[in-house]
C-alpha positions as CSV (number, residue, x, y, z in Angstrom):
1,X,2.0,-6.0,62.3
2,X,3.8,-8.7,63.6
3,X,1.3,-11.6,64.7
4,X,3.9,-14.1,66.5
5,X,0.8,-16.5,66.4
6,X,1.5,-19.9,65.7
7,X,-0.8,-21.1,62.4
8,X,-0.6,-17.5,61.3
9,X,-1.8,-16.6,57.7
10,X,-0.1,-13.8,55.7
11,X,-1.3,-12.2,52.8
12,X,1.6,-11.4,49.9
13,X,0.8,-8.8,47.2
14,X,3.0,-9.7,44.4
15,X,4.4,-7.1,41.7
16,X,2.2,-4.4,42.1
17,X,4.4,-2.0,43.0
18,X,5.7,-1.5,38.8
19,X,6.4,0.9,35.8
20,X,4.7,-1.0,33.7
21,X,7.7,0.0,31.2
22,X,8.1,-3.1,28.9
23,X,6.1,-4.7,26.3
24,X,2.5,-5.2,27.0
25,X,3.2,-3.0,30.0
26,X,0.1,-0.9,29.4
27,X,-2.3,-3.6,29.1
28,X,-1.0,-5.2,32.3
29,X,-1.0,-1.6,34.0
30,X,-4.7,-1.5,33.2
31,X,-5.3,-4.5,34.8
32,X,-3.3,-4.0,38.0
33,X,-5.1,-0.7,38.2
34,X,-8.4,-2.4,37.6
35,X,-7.4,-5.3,40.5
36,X,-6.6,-3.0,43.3
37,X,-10.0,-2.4,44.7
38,X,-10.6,-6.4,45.6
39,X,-7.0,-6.6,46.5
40,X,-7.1,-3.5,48.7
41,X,-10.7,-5.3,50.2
42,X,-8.7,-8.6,50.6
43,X,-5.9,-6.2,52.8
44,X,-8.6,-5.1,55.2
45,X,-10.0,-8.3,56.2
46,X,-6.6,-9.1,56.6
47,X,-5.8,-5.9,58.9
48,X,-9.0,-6.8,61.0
49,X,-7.8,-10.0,61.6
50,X,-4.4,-8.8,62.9
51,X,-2.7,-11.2,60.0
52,X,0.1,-9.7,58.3
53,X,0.4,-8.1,55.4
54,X,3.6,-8.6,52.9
55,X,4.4,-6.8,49.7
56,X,7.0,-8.5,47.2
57,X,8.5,-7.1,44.6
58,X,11.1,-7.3,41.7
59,X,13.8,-4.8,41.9
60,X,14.1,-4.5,38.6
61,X,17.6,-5.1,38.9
62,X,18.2,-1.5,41.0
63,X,20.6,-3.2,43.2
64,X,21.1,-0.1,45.4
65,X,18.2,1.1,45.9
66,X,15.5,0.0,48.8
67,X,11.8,-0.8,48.7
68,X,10.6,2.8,48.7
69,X,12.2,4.1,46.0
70,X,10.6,1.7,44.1
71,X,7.2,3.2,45.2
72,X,8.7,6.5,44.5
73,X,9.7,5.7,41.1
74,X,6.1,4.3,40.5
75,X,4.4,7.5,41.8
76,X,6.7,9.9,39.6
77,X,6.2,8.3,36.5
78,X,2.3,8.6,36.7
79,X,0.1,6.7,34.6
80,X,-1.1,2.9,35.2
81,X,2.4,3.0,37.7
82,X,1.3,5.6,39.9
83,X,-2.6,4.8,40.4
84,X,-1.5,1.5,41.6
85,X,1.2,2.8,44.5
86,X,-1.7,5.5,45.3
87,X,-4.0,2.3,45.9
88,X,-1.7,-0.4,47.5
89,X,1.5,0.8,48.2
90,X,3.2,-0.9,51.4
91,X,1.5,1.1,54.8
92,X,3.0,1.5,58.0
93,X,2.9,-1.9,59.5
94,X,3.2,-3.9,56.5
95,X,6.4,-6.0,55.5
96,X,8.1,-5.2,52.0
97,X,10.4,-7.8,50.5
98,X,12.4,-7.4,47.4
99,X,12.9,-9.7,44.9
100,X,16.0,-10.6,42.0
101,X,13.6,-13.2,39.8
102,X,10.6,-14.7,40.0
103,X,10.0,-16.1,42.8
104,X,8.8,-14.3,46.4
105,X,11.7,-16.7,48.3
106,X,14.4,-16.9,45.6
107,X,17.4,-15.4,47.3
108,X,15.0,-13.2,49.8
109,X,14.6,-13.2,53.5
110,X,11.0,-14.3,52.8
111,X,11.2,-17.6,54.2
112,X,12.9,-16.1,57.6
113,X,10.5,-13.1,57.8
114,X,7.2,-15.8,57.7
115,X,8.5,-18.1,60.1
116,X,9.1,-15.4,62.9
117,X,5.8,-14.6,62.3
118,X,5.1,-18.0,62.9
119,X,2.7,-18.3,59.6
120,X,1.7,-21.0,58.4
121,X,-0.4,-20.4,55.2
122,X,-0.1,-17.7,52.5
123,X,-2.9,-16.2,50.4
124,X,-1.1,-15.1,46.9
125,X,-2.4,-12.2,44.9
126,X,-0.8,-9.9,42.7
127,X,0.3,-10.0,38.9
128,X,1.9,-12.3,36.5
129,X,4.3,-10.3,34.5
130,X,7.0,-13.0,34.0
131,X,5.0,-16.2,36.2
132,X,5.8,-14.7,39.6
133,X,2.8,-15.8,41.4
134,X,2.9,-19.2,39.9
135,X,7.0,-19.6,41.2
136,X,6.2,-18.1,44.7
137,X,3.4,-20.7,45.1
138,X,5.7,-23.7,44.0
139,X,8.3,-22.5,46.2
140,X,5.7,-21.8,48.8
141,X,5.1,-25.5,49.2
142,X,8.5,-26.6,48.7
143,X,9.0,-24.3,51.9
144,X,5.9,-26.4,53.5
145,X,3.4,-23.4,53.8
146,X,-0.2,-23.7,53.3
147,X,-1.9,-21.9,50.4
């Protein structure tokens, strides 16, 4: 849902598209899980305020493959993986953006994407597997965006 509106804000979900297969995966799975409802809340006020909505994700170093496979991936494997795709996975509408580290911009079209949007200020939510919300936000105000 492309705003165009100048002083636009954009909500990114961060990492919550995941396997959750790596150490500690489950306890972090249990906590995405357990996050989606107020994120999913946080998505509609969003949607009712015609702001858009942008999902970023690691690749997990699948260099061929696109955003939906990911999603896929998640929604075969079942478990902690699957009930967070079934919650928040990118709709119709939404932007998807993926990642090769930990930051949302780091060699992404991020940057690009927000400012023909014409936003302004981001609202950051998501997980923390490897300090990916705490890098996007850095280079979110090294980029001069609001958070």
């Amino acid at each position: 849902m492309a705003t165009g509106k100048a002083n636009a804000t954009a909500l990114i979900i961060l990492d919550m598209v995941n396997l959750f297969d790596f150490e500690g995966g489950d306890a972090l799975g249990a906590r995405a899980v357990a996050i989606c409802r107020p994120i999913a809340d946080l998505r509609r006020r969003f949607d009712a305020a015609a702001q858009p909505v942008i999902h970023v994700n690691d690749n997990f170093a699948r260099w061929q493959g696109q955003f939906g496979d990911l999603v896929e991936a998640c929604a075969k494997a079942g478990g902690h993986a699957a009930a967070t795709v079934e919650r928040l996975s990118p709709r119709p509408g939404d932007y998807h953006v993926l990642k090769p580290k930990h930051s949302a911009f780091h060699a992404t079209p991020l940057a690009i994407l927000l400012r023909k949007l014409g936003v302004r200020r981001l609202v950051l939510t998501g997980i923390a597997a490897d300090s990916c919300v705490l890098a996007t936000a850095q280079d979110a105000k090294m980029h001069e965006f609001g958070l």
